[in-house]
N, C-alpha and C positions, 0 to 999 in steps of 0.2 A: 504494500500500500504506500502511497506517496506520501510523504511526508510534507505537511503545511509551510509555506515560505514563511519566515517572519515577515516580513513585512505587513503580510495578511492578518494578522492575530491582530491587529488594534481594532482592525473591522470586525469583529465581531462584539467590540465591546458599545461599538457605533448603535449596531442594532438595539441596545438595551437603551440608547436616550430616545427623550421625547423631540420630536422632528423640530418643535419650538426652539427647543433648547440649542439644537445644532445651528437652527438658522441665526437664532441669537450670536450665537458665538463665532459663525461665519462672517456677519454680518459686523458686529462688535471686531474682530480682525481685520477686515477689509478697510474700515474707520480709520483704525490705527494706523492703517498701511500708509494710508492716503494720506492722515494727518494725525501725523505721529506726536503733535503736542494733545490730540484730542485725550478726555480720561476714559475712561470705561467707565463710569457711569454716565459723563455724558452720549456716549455713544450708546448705553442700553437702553438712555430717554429716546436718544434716536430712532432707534428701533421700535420703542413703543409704540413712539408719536406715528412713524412712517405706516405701520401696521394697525392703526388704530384700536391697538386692543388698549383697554381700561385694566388701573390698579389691580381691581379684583379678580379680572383673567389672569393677569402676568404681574405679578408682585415687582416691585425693580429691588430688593432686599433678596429675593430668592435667586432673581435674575445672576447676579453679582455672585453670591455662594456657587451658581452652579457655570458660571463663565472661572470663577476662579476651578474651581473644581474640575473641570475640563482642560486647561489652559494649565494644570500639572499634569494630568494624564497625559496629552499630546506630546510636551515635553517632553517626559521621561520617557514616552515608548516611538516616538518618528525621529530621534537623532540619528 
């Protein structure tokens, strides 16, 4: 049997977030990219604001735990 490339293994940890979460953090990254004095919480208002979802959908307090929370994973397993 074939043995899984690493590379592959972080994809499967993909499939366990919530689609929100990844666009957040895509989205949130892309920011950065662009304008790299921007902060991450401005940039996950951005997000909010662009997608119009409201507090109560997407908390920006949860937003932030789970951009940081992601943004070690990725770190630590795509060098």
């Amino acid at each position: 049997m074939a043995k899984e490339k690493d590379i592959l293994k972080p994809i499967q940890q993909l499939y366990k977030c919530n689609s929100i979460d990844l666009m957040m953090f895509s989205f949130v990254c892309g920011v950065k990219r662009v304008i790299p004095s921007a902060s991450i919480t401005s940039s996950i208002d951005l997000f909010i604001e662009y997608n119009d979802l409201t507090e109560e959908e997407y908390p920006k307090e949860s937003a932030l735990v789970t951009f940081t929370r992601l943004s070690k994973y990725f770190k630590n397993r795509l060098k």
